[in-house]
KEKE-3310 file (N, C-alpha, C; in steps of 0.2 Angstrom, whole numbers, plus 5000, padded with zeros to 4 digits):
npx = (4943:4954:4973:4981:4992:5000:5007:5021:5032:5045:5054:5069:5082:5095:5089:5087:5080:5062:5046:5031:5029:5037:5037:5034:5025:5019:5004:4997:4997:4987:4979:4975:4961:4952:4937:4931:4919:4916:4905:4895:4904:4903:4910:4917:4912:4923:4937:4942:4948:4960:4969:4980:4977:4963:4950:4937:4923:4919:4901:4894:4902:4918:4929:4940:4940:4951:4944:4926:4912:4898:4890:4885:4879:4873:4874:4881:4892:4909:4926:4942:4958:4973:4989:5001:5019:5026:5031:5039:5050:5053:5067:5082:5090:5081:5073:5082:5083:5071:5059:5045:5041:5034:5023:5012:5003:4984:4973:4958:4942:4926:4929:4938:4955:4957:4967:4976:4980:4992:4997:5001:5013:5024:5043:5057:5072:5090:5104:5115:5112:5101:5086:5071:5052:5033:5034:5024:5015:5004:5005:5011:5026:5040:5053:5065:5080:5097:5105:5115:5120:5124:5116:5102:5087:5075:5059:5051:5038:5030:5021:5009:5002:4990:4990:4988:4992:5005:5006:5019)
npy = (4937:4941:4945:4955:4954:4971:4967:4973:4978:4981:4985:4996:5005:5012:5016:5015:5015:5012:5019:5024:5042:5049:5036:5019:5020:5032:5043:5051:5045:5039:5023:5015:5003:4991:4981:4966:4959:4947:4941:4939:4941:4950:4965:4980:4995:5007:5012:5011:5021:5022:5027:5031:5043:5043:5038:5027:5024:5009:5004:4999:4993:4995:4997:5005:5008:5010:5010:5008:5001:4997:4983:4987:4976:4964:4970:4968:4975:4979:4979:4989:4990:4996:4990:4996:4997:4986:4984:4987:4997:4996:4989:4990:4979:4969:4973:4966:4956:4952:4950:4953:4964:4967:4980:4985:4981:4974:4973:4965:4963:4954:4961:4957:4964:4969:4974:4986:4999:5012:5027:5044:5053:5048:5042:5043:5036:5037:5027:5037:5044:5054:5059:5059:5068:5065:5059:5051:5037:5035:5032:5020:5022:5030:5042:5049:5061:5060:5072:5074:5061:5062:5051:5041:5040:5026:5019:5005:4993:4991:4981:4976:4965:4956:4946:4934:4933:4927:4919:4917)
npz = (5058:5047:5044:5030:5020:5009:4996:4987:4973:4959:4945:4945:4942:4946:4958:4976:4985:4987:4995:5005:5005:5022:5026:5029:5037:5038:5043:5033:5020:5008:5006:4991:4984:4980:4989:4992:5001:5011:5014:5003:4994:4984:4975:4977:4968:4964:4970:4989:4998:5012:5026:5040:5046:5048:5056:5062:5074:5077:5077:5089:5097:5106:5098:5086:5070:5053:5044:5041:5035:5024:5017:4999:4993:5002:5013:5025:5038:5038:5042:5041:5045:5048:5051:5061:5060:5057:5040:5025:5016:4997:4991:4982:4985:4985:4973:4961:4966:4961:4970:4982:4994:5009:5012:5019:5034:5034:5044:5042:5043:5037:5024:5010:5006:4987:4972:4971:4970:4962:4968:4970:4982:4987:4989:4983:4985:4978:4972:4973:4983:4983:4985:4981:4982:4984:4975:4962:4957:4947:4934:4934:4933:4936:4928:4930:4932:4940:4947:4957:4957:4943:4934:4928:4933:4934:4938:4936:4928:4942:4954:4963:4977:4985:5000:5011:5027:5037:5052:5065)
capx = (4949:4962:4976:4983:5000:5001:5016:5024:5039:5046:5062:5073:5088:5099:5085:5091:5073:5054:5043:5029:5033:5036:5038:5028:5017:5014:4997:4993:4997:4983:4981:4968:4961:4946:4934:4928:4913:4919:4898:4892:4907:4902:4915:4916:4913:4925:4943:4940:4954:4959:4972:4980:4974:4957:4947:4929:4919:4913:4894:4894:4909:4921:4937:4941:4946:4952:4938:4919:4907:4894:4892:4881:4874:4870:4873:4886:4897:4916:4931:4949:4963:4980:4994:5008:5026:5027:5029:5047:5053:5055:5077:5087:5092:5074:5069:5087:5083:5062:5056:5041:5042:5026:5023:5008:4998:4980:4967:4952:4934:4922:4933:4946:4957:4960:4967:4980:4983:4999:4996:5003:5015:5028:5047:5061:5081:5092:5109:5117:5108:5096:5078:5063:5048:5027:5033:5017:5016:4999:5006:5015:5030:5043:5059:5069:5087:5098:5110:5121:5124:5125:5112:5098:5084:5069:5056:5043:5034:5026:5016:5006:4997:4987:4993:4985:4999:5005:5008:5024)
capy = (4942:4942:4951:4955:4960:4972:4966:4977:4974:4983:4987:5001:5010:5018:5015:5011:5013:5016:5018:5028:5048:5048:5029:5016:5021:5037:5044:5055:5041:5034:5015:5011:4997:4989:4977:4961:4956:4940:4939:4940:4940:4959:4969:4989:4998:5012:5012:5011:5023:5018:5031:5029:5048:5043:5031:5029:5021:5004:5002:4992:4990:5001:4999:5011:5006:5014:5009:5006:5001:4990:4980:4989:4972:4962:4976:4965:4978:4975:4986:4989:4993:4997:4987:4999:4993:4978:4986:4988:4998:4991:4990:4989:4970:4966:4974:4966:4948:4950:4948:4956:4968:4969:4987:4987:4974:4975:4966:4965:4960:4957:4963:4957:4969:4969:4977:4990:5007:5016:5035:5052:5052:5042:5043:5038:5037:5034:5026:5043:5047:5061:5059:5063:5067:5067:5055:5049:5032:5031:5028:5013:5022:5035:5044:5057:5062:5063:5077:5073:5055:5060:5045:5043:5035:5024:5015:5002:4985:4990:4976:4972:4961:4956:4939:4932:4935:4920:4920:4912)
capz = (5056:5041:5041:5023:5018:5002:4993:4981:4967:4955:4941:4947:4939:4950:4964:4982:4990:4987:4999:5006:5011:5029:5029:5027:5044:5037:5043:5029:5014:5005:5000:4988:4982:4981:4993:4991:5003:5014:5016:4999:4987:4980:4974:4980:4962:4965:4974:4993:5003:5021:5029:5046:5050:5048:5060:5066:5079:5074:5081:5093:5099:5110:5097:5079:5064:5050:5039:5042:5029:5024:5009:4998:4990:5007:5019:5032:5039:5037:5045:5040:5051:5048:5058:5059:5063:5052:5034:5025:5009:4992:4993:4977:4983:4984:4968:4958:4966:4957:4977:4986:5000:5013:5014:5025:5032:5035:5048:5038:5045:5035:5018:5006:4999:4981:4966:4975:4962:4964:4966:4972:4990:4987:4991:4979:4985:4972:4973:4977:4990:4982:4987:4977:4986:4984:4967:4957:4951:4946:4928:4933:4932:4937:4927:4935:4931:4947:4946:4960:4957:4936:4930:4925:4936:4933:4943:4931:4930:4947:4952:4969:4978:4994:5002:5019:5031:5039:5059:5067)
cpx = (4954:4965:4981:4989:4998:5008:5017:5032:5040:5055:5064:5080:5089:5094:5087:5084:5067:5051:5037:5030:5033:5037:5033:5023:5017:5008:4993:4994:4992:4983:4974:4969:4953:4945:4931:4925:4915:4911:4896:4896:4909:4909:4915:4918:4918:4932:4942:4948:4955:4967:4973:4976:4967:4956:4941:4927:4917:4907:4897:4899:4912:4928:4934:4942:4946:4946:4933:4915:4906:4895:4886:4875:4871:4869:4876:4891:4902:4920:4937:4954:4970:4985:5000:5013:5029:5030:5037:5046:5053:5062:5079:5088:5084:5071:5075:5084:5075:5058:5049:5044:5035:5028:5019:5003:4991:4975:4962:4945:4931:4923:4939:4946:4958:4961:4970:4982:4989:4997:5001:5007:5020:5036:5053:5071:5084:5098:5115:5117:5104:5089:5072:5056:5040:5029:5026:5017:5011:5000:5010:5022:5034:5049:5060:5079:5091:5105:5117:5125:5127:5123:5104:5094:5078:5067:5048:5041:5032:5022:5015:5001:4996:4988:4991:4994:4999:5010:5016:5024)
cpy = (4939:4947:4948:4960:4963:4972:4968:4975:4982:4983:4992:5000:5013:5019:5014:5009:5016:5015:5027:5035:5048:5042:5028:5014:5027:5038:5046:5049:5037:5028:5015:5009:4998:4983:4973:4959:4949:4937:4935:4938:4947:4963:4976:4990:5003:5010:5015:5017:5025:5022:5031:5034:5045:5036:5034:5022:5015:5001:4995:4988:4996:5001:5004:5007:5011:5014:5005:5005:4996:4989:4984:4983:4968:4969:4973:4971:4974:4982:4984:4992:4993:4994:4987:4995:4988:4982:4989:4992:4995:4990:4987:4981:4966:4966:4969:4957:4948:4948:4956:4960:4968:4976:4989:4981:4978:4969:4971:4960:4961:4958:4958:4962:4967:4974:4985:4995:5010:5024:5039:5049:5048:5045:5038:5042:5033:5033:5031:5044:5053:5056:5063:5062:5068:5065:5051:5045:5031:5030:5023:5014:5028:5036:5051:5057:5064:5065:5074:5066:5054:5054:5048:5038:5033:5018:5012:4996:4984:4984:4976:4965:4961:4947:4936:4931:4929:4922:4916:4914)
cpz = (5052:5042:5035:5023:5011:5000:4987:4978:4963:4951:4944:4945:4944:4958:4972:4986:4986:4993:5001:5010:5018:5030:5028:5034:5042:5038:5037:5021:5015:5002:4998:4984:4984:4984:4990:4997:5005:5014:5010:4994:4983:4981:4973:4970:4962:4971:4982:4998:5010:5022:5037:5050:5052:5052:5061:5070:5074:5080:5084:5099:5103:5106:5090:5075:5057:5044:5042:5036:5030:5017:5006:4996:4996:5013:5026:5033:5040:5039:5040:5043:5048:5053:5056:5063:5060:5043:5033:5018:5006:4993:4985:4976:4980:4974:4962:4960:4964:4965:4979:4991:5004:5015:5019:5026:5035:5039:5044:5041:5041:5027:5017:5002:4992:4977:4968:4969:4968:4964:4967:4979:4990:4985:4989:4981:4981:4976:4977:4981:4988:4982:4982:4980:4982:4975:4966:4953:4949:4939:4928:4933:4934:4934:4930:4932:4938:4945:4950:4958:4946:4933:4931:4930:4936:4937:4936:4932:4937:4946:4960:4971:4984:4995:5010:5022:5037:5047:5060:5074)
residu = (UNK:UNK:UNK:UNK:UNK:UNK:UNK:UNK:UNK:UNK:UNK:UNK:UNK:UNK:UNK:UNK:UNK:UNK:UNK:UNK:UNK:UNK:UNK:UNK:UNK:UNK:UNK:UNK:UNK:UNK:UNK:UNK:UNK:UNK:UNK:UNK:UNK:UNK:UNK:UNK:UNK:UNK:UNK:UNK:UNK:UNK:UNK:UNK:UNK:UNK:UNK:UNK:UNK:UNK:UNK:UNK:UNK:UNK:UNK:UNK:UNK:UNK:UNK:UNK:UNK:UNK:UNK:UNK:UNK:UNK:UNK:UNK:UNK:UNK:UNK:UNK:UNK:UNK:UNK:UNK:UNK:UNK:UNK:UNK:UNK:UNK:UNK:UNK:UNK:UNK:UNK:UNK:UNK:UNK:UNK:UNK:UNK:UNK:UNK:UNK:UNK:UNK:UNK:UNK:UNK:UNK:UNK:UNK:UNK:UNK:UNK:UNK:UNK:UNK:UNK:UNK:UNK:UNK:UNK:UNK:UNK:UNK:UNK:UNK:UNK:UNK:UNK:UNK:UNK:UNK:UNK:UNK:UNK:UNK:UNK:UNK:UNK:UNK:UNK:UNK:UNK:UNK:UNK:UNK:UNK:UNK:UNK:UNK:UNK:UNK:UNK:UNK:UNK:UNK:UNK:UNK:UNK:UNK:UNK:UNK:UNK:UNK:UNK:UNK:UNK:UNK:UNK:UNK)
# end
């Protein structure tokens, strides 16, 4: 068992937070990415998506996790599990000093994540305090005008990554 933090970055104007809607243990937000094979190496052709609502039985066993699957090239089953309570917003300091933030970490059997796409669901406060909701990064990037605060607001140079999460 690994577990993996996904640590995200970005530029922000006038930004104070991102983060996913509901928080970053929202049940209904999707993380996808794709799986690497701890077996074999094989890498999932297709973006794999692992949501807290969703769980299933893993054979053989009496516990859930939120992802089941085999590899298709050897056929070793591997899970994926979400491990809420740990997982912070991007924050304006964060984004201004170039630093990471762990959004969510993941116990992984069997799998590594990679290759983390930005999509739909996502929940941007700006300096003001106006909130934009069910924002869509899957192009890398978001502008908005915020009325109340009279500026202009941008979110770019998204970047993530998966990083073995280190115990203490």
């Amino acid at each position: 068992m690994v577990n993996y933090w996904l640590m995200i970055t970005a530029d922000f104007e006038n930004v104070a937070e991102l983060q996913p809607q509901g928080g970053c243990d929202d049940p209904s937000f999707y993380y996808l990415f794709k799986l690497k094979c701890g077996s074999c190496g094989e890498l999932t052709e297709k973006e794999t998506c692992v949501a807290l609502e969703r769980s299933a039985q893993i054979p053989g066993s009496k516990r859930t996790a939120n992802l089941v699957q085999k590899c298709k090239f050897c056929e070793r089953e591997g899970t994926v599990s979400l491990v809420t309570g740990k997982g912070k917003p991007l924050t304006q300091g964060l984004s201004e000093a170039r630093k990471y933030t762990g959004l969510m970490m993941f116990d992984c059997r069997g799998y590594e994540p990679v290759g983390f796409l930005f999509q739909g669901g996502w929940t941007v406060e700006t300096v003001a305090g106006t909130t934009f909701e069910d924002v869509d990064l899957s192009d890398g990037e978001f502008m908005e005008y915020d009325d109340k605060g009279k500026c202009s607001v941008m979110i770019s140079n998204l970047k993530s990554r998966f990083v073995v999460a280190k115990w203490k």
